[in-house]
N, C-alpha and C positions, 0 to 999 in steps of 0.2 A: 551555613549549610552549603554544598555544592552545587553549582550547578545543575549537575546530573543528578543527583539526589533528589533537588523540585521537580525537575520532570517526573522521576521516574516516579515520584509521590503524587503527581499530580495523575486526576482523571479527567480535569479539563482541558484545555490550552490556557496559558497562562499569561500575563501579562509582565513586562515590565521598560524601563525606562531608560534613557542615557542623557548625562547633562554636562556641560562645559563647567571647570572649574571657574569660579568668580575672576575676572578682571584682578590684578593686582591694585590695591588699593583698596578694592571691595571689601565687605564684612561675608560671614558664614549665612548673614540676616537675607543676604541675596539671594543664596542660593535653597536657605529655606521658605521663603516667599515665593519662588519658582517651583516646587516641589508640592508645598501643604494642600494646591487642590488636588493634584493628582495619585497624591496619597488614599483619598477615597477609595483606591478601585484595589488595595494592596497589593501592588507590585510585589514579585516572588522576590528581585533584586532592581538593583541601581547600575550601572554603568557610571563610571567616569571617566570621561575621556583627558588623554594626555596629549600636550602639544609641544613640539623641543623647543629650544632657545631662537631667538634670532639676533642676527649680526645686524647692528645699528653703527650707524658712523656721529658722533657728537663732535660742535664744533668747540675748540678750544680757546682760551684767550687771549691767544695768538695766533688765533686765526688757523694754526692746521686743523685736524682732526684724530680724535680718536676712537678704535674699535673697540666694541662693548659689545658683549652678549647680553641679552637679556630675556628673562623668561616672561609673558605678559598674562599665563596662567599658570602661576606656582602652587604645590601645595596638594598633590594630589592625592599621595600618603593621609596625611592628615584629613583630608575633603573626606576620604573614604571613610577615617575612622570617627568624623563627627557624624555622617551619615546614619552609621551603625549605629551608634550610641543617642542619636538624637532619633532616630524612627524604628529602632528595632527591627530593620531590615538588609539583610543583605547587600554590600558592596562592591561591585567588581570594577579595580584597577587595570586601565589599559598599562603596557608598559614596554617600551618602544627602541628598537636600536640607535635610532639617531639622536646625539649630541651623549651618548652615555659611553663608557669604558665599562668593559666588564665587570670590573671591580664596582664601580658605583650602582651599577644592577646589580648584583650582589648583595651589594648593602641598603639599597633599597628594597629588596624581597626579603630580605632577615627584618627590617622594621615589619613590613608589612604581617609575616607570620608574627612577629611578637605580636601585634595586635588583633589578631586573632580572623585576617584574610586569609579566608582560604580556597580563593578567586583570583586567575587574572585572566586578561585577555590578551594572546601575544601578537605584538604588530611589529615589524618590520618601521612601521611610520614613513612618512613624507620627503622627498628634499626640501633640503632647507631652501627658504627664497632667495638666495644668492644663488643658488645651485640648479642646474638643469637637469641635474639626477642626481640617483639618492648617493653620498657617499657616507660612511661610517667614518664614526669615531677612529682616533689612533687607539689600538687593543680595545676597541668594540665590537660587537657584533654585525654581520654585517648583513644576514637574512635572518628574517623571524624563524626559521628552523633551526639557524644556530643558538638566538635568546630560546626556543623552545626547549632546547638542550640541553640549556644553561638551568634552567628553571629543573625540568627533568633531573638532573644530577643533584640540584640542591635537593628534591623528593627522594632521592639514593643516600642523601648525606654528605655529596661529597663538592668538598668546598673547592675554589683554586689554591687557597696554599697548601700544600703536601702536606705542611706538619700536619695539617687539623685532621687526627685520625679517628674514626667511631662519631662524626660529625652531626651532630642534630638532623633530623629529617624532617622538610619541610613537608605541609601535605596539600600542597596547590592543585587546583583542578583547572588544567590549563583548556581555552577556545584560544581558536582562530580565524583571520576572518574568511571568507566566500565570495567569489565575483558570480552570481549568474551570468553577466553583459562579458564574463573574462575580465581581469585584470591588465589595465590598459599596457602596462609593457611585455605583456607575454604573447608573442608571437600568433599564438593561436588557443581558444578553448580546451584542446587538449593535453598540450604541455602544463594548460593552465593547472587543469584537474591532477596532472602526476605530480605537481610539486603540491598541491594540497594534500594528496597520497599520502606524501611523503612524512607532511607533517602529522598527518594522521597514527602514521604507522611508527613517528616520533614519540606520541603520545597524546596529540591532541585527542578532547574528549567532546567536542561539540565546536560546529561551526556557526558564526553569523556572520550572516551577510552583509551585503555593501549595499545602498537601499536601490528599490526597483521600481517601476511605474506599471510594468504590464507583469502580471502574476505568470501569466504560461512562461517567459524565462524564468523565475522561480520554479515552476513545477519541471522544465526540462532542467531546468539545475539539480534537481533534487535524483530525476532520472539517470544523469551521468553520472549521479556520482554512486547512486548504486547499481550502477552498470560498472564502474570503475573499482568496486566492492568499498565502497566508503561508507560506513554502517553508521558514524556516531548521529546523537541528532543533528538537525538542519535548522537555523533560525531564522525567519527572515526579518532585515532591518526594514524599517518603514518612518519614511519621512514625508509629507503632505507639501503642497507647489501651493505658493501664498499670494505670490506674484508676479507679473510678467518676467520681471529681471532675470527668474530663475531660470524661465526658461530657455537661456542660454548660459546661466553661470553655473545651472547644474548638469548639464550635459558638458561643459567646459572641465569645468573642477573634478566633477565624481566619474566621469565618464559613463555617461547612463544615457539612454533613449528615454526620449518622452514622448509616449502615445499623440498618436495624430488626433485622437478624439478629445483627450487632456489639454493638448496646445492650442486646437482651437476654441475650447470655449473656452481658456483663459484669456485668449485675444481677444473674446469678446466682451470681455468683461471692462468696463470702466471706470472701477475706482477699487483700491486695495480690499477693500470689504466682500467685493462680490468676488475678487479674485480668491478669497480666504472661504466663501461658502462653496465655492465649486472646488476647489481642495482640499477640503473636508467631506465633502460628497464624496467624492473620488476613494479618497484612503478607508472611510467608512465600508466602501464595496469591497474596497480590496480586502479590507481586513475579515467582511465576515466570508466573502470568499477561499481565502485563505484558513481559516478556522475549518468549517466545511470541508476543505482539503485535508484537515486533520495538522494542523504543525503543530509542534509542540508549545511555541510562544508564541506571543506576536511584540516586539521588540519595538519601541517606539523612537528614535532620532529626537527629543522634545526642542531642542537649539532653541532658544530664544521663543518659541512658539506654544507655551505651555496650557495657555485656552484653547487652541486646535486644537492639539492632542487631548483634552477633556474631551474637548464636542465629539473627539471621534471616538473613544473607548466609551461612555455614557453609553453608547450605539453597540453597543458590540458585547457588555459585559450583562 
């Protein structure tokens, strides 16, 4: 089912979740052992997030070296389609410009509909870590409006090679994602919001967001953009502060504010344990706060943290 289909079915707010494909090496047993408790609260869908390749130098046995790419969470096609088939729920594939050629998104959206996705999420994605910005693929896409396009056309039938005339029609229900705090390389919050316009008026059908700590950017988020006439629904990500660390690798990494009243009582906190119940406190509020506001989901980041996130939907469902 789509996306929008659960909402629009839905009379409550609804829950669901997003998780890292297993480590290469790993079994499917990981990523079901990570899942089985928080299946309890049935999630409407699943997220699975996508991460490109990276550039590894190995040394050789003569001592030069060679360059290797390497994927360290492969498998996302398939993650998705054990997900389905193993919990009878819903899958959505992120699915990304970087380290792909158009042809191989392509061919990875033709597996994905044979399988019977008919979800994804379009991202633009990361530079890679060699890189200090993002570059595309040779004949990849190189904005998520362009993959959104790309996606959009295969919905029309229409393939990149010409011959293919009267082309199967895919039937993806395309999101994107959302900066409340703005997207760190966009000049300003409101260029930010024209190029999400844009995608909108592309054909995206719902946004989520990038995760937040103080719910009123959320709600001024929600304001511009329908001030901007950005109608689809709005989701908000939420991920919970476990440990002091983060408190500067995720204002570093995601580019996000962390509440002066959050920051300090994790400072005060003295051992990893108490840092995890005051951030479970915290996303608890937020979420029934947010519920009360009326969203349509509440979207949960689980990364490695999948008893948080129990303690805080138990609280909330």
């Amino acid at each position: 089912m789509k996306i929008t289909e659960h909402i629009r079915q839905s009379k409550d707010t609804l829950i669901s979740f997003e998780v890292l494909p297993p480590l290469k090496g790993k079994t499917i047993t990981s990523l079901y052992d990570h899942l089985d408790p928080l299946m309890e609260f049935k999630p409407s869908w699943i997220n699975v997030t996508y991460h490109r390749s990276e550039t590894m130098f190995k040394k050789k046995a003569d001592g030069t070296f060679e360059k290797v790419e390497v994927r360290k969470r492969p498998g996302t096609v398939g993650i998705c389609a054990a997900i389905m088939n193993h919990y009878k729920v819903d899958a959505v594939p992120h699915i990304i410009c970087g380290g792909f050629t158009k042809r191989e998104t392509e061919d990875a959206l033709i597996d994905l509909d044979f399988l019977g996705i008919d979800n994804v999420l379009v991202l633009r994605g990361d530079a890679a870590k060699n890189e200090t910005s993002f570059e595309p693929e040779k004949d990849g896409n190189h904005y998520a409006l362009d993959l959104l396009q790309q996606v959009g056309n295969m919905n029309n039938g229409i393939y990149m090679d010409e011959d293919i005339k009267n082309g199967g029609k895919t039937n993806f229900c395309m999101g994107v994602a959302g900066y409340p705090e703005k997207h760190f390389e966009a000049p300003n919050l409101e260029i930010d919001l024209l190029k999400l316009k844009q995608k909108v008026d592309a054909g995206a059908e719902y946004i989520m967001t990038q995760m937040f700590f103080n719910n009123q950017k959320f709600y001024d988020f929600v304001k511009a953009c329908r001030d901007m006439d950005i109608q689809v629904p709005i989701i908000p990500g939420l991920k919970p502060v476990t440990n002091k660390k983060q408190l500067t690798v995720l204002p570093r990494t995601f580019h996000v504010d962390i509440p002066t009243e959050l920051s300090n009582a994790i400072m005060k906190c003295k051992t990893d344990a108490e840092c995890e119940q005051v951030g479970t406190e915290w996303l608890v509020q937020q979420s029934k706060e947010l519920k009360a506001f009326g969203v349509p989901v509440l979207h949960y980041y689980t990364l490695g943290k999948p008893k948080v996130i129990w303690n805080v939907v138990k609280e909330i469902v």
